[in-house]
SENU-133975 format. One record per residue (C-alpha): residue number from 0; x, y negated, z. Coordinates in nm, 4 decimals, always signed. Example, Ala and Ser with C-alpha at 12.3 -4.5 7.8 and 13.67 -1.06 7.14 Angstrom:
2
<pos = 0 east = +1.2300 north = +0.4500 up = +0.7800> $
<pos = 1 east = +1.3670 north = +0.1060 up = +0.7140> $
This chain:
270
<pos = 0 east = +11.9268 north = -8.5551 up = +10.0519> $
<pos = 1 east = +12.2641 north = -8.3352 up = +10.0070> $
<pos = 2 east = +12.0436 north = -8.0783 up = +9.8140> $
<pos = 3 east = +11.9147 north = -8.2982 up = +9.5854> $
<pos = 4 east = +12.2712 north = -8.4506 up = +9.5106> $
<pos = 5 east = +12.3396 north = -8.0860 up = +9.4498> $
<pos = 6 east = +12.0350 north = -8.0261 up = +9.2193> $
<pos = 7 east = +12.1536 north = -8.2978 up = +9.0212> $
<pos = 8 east = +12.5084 north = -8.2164 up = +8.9584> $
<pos = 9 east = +12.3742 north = -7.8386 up = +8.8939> $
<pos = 10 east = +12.1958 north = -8.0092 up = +8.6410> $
<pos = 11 east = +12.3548 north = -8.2528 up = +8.4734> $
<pos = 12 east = +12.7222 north = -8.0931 up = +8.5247> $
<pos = 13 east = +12.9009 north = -7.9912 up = +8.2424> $
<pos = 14 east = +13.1891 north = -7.7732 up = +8.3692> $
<pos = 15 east = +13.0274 north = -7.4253 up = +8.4619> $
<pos = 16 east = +13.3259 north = -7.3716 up = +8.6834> $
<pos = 17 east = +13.2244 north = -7.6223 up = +8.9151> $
<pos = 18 east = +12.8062 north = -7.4777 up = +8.9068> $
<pos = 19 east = +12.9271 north = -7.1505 up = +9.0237> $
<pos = 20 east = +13.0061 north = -7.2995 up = +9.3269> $
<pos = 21 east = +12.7595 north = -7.5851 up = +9.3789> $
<pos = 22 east = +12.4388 north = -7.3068 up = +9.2778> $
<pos = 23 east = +12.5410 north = -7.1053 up = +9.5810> $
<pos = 24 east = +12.5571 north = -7.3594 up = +9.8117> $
<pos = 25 east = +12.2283 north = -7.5233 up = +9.7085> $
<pos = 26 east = +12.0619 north = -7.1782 up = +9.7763> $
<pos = 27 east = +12.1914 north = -7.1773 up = +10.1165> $
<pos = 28 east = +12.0640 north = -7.5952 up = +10.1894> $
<pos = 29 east = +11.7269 north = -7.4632 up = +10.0192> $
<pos = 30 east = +11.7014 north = -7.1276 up = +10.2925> $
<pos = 31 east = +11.7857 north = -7.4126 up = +10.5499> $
<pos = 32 east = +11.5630 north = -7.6279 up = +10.4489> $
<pos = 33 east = +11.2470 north = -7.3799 up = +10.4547> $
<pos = 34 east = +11.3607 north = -7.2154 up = +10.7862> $
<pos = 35 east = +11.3299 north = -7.5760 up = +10.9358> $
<pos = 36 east = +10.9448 north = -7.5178 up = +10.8671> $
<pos = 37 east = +10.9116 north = -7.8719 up = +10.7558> $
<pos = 38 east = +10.6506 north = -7.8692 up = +10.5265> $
<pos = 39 east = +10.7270 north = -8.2711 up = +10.3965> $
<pos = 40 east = +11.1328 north = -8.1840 up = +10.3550> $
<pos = 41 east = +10.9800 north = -7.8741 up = +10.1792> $
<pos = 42 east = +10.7380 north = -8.0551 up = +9.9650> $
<pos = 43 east = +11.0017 north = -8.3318 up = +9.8701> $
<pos = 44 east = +11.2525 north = -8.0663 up = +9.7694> $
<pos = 45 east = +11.0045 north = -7.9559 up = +9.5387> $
<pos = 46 east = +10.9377 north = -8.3338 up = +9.3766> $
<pos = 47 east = +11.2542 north = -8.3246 up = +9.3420> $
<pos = 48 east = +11.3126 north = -8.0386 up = +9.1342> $
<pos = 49 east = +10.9783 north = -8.1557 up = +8.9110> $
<pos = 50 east = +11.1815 north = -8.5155 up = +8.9266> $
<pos = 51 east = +11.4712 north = -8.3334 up = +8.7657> $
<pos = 52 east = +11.2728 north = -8.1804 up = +8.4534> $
<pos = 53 east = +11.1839 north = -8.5369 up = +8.3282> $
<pos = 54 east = +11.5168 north = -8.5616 up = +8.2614> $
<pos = 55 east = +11.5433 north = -8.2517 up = +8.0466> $
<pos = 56 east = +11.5282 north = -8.3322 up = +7.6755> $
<pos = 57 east = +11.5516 north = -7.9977 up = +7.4863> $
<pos = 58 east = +11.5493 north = -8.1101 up = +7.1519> $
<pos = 59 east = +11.7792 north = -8.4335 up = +7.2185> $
<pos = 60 east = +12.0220 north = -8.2191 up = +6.9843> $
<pos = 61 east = +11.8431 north = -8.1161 up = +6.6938> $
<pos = 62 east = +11.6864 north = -8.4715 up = +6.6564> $
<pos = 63 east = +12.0759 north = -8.5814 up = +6.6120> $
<pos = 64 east = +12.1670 north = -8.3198 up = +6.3383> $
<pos = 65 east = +11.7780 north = -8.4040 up = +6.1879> $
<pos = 66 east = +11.7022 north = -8.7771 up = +5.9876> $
<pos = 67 east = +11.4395 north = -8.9418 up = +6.2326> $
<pos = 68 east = +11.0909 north = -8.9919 up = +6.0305> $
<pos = 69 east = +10.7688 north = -9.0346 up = +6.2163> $
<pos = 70 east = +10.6877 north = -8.6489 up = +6.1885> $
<pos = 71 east = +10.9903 north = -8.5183 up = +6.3895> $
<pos = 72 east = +10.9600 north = -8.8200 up = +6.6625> $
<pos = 73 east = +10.5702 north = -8.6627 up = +6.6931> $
<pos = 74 east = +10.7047 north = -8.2863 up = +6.6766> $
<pos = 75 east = +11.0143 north = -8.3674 up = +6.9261> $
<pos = 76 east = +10.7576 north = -8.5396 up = +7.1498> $
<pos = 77 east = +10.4846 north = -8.2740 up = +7.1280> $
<pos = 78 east = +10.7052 north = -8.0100 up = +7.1669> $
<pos = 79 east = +10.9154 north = -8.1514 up = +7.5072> $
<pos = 80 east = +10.6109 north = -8.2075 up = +7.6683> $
<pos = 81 east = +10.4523 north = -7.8759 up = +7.5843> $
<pos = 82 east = +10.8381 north = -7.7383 up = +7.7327> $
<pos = 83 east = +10.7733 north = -7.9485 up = +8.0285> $
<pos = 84 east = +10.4439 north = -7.8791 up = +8.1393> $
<pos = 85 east = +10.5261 north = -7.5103 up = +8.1045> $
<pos = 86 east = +10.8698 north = -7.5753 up = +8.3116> $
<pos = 87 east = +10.6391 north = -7.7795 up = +8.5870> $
<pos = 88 east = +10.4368 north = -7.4638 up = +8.6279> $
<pos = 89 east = +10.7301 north = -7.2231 up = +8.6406> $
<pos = 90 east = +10.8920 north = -7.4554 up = +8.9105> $
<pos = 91 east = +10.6063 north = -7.4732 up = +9.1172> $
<pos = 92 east = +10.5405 north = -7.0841 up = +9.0819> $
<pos = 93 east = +10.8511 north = -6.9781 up = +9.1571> $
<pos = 94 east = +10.9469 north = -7.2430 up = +9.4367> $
<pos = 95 east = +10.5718 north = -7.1005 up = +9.5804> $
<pos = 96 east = +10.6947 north = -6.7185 up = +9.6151> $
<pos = 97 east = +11.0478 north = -6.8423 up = +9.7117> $
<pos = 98 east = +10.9014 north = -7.0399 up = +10.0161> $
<pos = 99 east = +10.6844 north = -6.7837 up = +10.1095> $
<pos = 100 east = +10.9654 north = -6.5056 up = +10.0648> $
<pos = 101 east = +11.2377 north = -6.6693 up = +10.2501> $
<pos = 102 east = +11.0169 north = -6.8594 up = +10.5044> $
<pos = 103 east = +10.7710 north = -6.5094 up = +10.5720> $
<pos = 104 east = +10.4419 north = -6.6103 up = +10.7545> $
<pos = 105 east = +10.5591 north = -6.9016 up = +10.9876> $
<pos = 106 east = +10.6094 north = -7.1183 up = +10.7276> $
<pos = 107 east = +10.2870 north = -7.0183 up = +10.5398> $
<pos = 108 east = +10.0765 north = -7.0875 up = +10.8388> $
<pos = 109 east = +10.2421 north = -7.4126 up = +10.8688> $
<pos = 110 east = +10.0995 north = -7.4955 up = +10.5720> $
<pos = 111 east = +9.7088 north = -7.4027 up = +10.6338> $
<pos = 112 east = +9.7973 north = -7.5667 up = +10.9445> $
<pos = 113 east = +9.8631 north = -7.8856 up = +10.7440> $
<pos = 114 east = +9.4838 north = -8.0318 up = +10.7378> $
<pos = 115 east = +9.5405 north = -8.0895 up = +11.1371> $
<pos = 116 east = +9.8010 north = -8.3808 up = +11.0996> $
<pos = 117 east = +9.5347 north = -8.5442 up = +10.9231> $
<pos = 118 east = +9.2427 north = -8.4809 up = +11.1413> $
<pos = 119 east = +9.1196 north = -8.6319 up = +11.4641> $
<pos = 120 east = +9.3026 north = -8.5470 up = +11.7991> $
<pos = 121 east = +9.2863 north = -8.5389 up = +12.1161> $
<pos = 122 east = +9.0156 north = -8.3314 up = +12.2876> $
<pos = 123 east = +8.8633 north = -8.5275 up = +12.6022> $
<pos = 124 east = +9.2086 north = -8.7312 up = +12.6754> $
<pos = 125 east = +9.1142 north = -8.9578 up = +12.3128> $
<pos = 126 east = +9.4733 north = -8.9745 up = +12.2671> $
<pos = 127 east = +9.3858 north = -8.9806 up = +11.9055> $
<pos = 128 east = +9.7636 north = -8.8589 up = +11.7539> $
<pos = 129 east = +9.6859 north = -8.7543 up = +11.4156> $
<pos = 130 east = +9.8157 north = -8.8968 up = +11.1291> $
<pos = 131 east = +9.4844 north = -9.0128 up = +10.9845> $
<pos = 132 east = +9.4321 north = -9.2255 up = +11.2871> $
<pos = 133 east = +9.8122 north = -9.3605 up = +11.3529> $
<pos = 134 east = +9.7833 north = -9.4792 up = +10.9704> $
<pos = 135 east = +9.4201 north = -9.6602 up = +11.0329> $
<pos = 136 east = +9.5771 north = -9.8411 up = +11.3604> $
<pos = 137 east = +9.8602 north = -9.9377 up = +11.1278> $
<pos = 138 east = +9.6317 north = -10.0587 up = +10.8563> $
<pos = 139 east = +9.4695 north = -10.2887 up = +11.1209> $
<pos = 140 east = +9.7867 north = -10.4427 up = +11.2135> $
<pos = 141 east = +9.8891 north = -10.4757 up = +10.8566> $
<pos = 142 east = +9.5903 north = -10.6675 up = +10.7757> $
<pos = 143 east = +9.6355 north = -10.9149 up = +11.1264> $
<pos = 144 east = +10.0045 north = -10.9862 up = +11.0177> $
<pos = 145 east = +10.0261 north = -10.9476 up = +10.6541> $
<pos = 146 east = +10.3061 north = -11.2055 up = +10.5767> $
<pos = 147 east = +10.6350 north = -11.1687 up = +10.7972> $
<pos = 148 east = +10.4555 north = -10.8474 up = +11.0140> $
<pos = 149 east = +10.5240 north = -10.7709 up = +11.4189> $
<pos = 150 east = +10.9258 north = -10.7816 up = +11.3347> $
<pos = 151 east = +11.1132 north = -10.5224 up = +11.2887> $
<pos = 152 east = +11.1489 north = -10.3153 up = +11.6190> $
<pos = 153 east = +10.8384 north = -10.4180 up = +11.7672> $
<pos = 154 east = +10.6002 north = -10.1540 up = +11.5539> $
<pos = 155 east = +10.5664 north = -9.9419 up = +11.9341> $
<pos = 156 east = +10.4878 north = -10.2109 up = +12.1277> $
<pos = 157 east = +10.2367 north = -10.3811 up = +11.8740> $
<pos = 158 east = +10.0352 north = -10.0945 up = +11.7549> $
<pos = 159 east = +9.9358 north = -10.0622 up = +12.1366> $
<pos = 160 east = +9.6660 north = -10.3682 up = +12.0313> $
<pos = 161 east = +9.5477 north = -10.1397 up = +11.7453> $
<pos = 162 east = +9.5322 north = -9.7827 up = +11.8624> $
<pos = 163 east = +9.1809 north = -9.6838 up = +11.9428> $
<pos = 164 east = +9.2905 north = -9.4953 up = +12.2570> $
<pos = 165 east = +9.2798 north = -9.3983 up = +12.5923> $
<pos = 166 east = +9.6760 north = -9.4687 up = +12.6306> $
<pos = 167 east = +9.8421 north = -9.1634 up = +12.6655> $
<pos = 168 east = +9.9956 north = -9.1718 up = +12.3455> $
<pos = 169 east = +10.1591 north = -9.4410 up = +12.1937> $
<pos = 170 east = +10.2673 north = -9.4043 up = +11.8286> $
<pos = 171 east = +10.6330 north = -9.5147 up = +11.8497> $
<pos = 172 east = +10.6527 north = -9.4755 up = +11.4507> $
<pos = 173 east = +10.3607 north = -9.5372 up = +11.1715> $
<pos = 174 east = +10.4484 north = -9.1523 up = +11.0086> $
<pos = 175 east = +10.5062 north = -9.3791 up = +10.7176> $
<pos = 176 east = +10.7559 north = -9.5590 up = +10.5983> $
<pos = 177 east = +10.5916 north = -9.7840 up = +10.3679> $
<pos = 178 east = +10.3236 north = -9.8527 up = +10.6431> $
<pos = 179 east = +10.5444 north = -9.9318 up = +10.8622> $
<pos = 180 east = +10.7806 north = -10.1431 up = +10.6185> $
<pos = 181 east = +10.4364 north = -10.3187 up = +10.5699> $
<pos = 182 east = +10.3501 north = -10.3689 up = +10.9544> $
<pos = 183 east = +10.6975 north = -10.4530 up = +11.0445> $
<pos = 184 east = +10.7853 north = -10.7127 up = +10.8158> $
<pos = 185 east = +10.4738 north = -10.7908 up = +10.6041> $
<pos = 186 east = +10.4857 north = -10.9213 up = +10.2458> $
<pos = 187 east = +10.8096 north = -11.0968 up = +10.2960> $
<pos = 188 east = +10.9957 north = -10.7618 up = +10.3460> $
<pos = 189 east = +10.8321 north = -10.5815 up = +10.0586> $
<pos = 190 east = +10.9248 north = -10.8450 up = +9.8151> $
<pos = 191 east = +11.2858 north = -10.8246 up = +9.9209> $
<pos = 192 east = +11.3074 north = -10.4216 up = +9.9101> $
<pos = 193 east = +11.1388 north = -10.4582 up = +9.5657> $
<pos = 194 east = +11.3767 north = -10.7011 up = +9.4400> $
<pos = 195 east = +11.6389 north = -10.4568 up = +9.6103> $
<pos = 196 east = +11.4533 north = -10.1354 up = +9.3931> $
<pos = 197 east = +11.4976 north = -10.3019 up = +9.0686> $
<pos = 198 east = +11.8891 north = -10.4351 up = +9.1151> $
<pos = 199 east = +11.9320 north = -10.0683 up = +9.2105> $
<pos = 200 east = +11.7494 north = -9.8789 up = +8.9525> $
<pos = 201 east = +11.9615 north = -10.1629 up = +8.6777> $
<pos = 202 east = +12.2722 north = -10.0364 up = +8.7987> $
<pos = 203 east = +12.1486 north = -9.6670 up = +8.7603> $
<pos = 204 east = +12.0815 north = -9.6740 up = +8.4497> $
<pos = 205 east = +12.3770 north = -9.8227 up = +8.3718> $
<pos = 206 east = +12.5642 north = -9.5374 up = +8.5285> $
<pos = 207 east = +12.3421 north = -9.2468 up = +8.3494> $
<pos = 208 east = +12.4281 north = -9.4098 up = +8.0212> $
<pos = 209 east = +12.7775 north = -9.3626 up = +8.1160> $
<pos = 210 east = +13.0855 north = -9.2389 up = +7.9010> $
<pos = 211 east = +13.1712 north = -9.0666 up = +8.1955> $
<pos = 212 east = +13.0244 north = -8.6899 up = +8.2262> $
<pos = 213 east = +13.0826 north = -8.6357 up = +8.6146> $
<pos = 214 east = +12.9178 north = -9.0071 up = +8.6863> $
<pos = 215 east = +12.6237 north = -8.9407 up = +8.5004> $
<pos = 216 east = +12.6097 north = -8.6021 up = +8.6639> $
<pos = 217 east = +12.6845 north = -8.7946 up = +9.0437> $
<pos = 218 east = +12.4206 north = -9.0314 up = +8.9503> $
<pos = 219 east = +12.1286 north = -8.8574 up = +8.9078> $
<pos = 220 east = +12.2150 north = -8.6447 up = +9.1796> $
<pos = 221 east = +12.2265 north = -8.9638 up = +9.4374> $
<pos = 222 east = +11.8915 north = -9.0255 up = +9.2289> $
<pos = 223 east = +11.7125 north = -8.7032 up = +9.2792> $
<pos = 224 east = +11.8312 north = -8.6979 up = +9.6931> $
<pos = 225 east = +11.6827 north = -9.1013 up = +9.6623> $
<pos = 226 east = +11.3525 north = -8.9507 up = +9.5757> $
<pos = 227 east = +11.3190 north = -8.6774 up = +9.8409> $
<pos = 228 east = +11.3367 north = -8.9217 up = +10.0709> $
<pos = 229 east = +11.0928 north = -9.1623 up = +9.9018> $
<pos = 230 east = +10.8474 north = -8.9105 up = +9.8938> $
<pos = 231 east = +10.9144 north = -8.7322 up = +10.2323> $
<pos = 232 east = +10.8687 north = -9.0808 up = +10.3702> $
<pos = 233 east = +10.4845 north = -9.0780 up = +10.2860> $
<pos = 234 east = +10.4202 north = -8.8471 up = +10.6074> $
<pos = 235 east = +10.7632 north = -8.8926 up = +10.8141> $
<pos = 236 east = +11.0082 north = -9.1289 up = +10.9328> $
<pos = 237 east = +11.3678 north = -8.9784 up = +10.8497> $
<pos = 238 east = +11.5365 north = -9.2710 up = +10.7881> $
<pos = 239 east = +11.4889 north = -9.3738 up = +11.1617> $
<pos = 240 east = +11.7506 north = -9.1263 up = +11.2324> $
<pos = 241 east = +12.0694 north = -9.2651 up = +11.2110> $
<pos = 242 east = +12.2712 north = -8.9943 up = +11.0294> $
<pos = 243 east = +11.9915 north = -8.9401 up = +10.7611> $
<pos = 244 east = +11.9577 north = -9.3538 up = +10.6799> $
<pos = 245 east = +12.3404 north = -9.3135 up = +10.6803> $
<pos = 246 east = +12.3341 north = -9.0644 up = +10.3965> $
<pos = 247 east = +12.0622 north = -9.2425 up = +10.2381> $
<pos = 248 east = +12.2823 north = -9.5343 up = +10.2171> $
<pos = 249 east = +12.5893 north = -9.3302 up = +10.0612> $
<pos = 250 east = +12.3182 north = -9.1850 up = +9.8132> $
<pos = 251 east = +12.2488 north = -9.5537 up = +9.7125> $
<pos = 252 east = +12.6166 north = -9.6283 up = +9.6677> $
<pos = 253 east = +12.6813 north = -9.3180 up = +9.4975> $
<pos = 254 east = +12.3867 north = -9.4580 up = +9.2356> $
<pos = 255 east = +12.4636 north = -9.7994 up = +9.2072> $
<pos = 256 east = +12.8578 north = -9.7979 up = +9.1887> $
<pos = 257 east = +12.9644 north = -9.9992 up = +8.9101> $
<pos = 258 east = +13.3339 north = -9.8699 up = +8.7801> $
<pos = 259 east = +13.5236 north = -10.0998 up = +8.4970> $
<pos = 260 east = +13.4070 north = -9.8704 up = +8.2483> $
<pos = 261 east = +12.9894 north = -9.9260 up = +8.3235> $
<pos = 262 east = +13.0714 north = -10.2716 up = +8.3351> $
<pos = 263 east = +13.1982 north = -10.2742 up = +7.9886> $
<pos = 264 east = +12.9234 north = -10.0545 up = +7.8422> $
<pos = 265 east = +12.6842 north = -10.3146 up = +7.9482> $
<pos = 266 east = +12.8668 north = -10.5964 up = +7.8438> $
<pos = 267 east = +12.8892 north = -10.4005 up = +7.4962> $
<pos = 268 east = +12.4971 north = -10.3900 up = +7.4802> $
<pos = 269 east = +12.4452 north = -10.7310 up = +7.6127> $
């Protein structure tokens, strides 16, 4: 999450001063990161750099000093997506080699390892601890209480109906969020976090369209560390540690702050 706060303000920051410091010290969260050989905190550090070049408009300039027909809208559109799709494939090739360079061969094998988490487990005991069958027990329970769920908390003790196995292991987390968000508190609690999703990504946007340089900059930086998570939480559950749901909830505050100045920008467009 700090990293992609970082990426962002790399990014978006308009004092160079400031970069020369915040590059260095994004390098050294990245090396951490891969030397913690987690290939989802890996992967999501690498959405979140591809999340970062949507917001890249190369041409946003030359459309200002230009008169807007049709035919530049079509060339300015053609032409950043042709720049993106080539800047998608440089990330991805160079983020590759840089995983494989800093990480060396325990973090590659981690990754051909990767096909296990998703297989069946358990030899003779059946203890059946991969992810493919924790998210099938989950499914089950999901579908038995689809409206308020088992209540939040009481995932470990309910999934002990669900899981096909001999008892050795008990999943004490889904190794989803959004599973688990689903088995915990049903359709009730997805309405409210989507209700929750749209207030925030309103105030976002309110704050990237800011006169302010440094909160734009802050902003999508809270936004890219946001969307780690979201997509680390496919295959983990980070944000059942207290210190990382405690920086996920600065992140959120950091992207949803409303100073006197967004307020009046919005009551200027409204």
């Amino acid at each position: 999450m700090s990293l992609g706060l970082i990426f962002g303000l790399v990014v978006a920051e308009v004092r160079h001063r400031r970069s020369l410091v915040l590059i260095p010290l994004a390098g050294v969260l990245w090396a951490t990161l891969i030397y913690s050989n987690s290939r989802g905190g890996i992967l999501a550090s690498l959405c979140q750099l591809l999340f970062l070049g949507l917001f890249l408009d190369p041409f946003r300039h030359d459309a200002k000093r230009h008169i807007e027909t049709i035919k530049n809208r079509i060339q300015n559109l053609l032409g950043g997506f042709a720049l993106k799709a080539a800047l998608v494939v440089f990330i991805v090739i160079v983020f590759a080699y840089g995983v494989s360079w800093i990480g060396g061969e325990a973090v590659v094998n981690n990754f051909q390892l990767a096909g296990i988490a998703f297989s069946q487990q358990g030899g003779i005991e059946r203890e059946n601890t991969s992810r493919k069958q924790i998210w099938s027990s989950t499914w089950k329970m999901i579908k038995a209480h689809p409206v308020a769920g088992v209540g939040f908390g009481g995932y470990w003790t309910a999934i002990t109906n669900y899981h096909d196995a001999s008892g050795a292991f008990t999943p004490q987390e889904a190794h989803n969020d959004y599973l688990e968000l689903l088995a915990s508190g049903g359709l009730i609690s997805c309405v409210l976090v989507v209700w929750f999703v749209a207030v925030l990504l309103k105030r976002a946007r309110e704050n990237l369209s800011s006169l302010d340089p440094y909160r734009r900059a802050l902003c999508l930086g809270a936004l890219t560390g946001i969307f780690g998570v979201l997509i680390h939480n496919f295959v983990d559950f980070g944000l059942h540690v207290t210190i990382n749901a405690l920086v996920f909830c600065v992140l959120i505050v950091i992207a949803a702050y409303r100073s006197d100045e967004g307020i009046d920008v919005a009551e200027a467009r409204d």
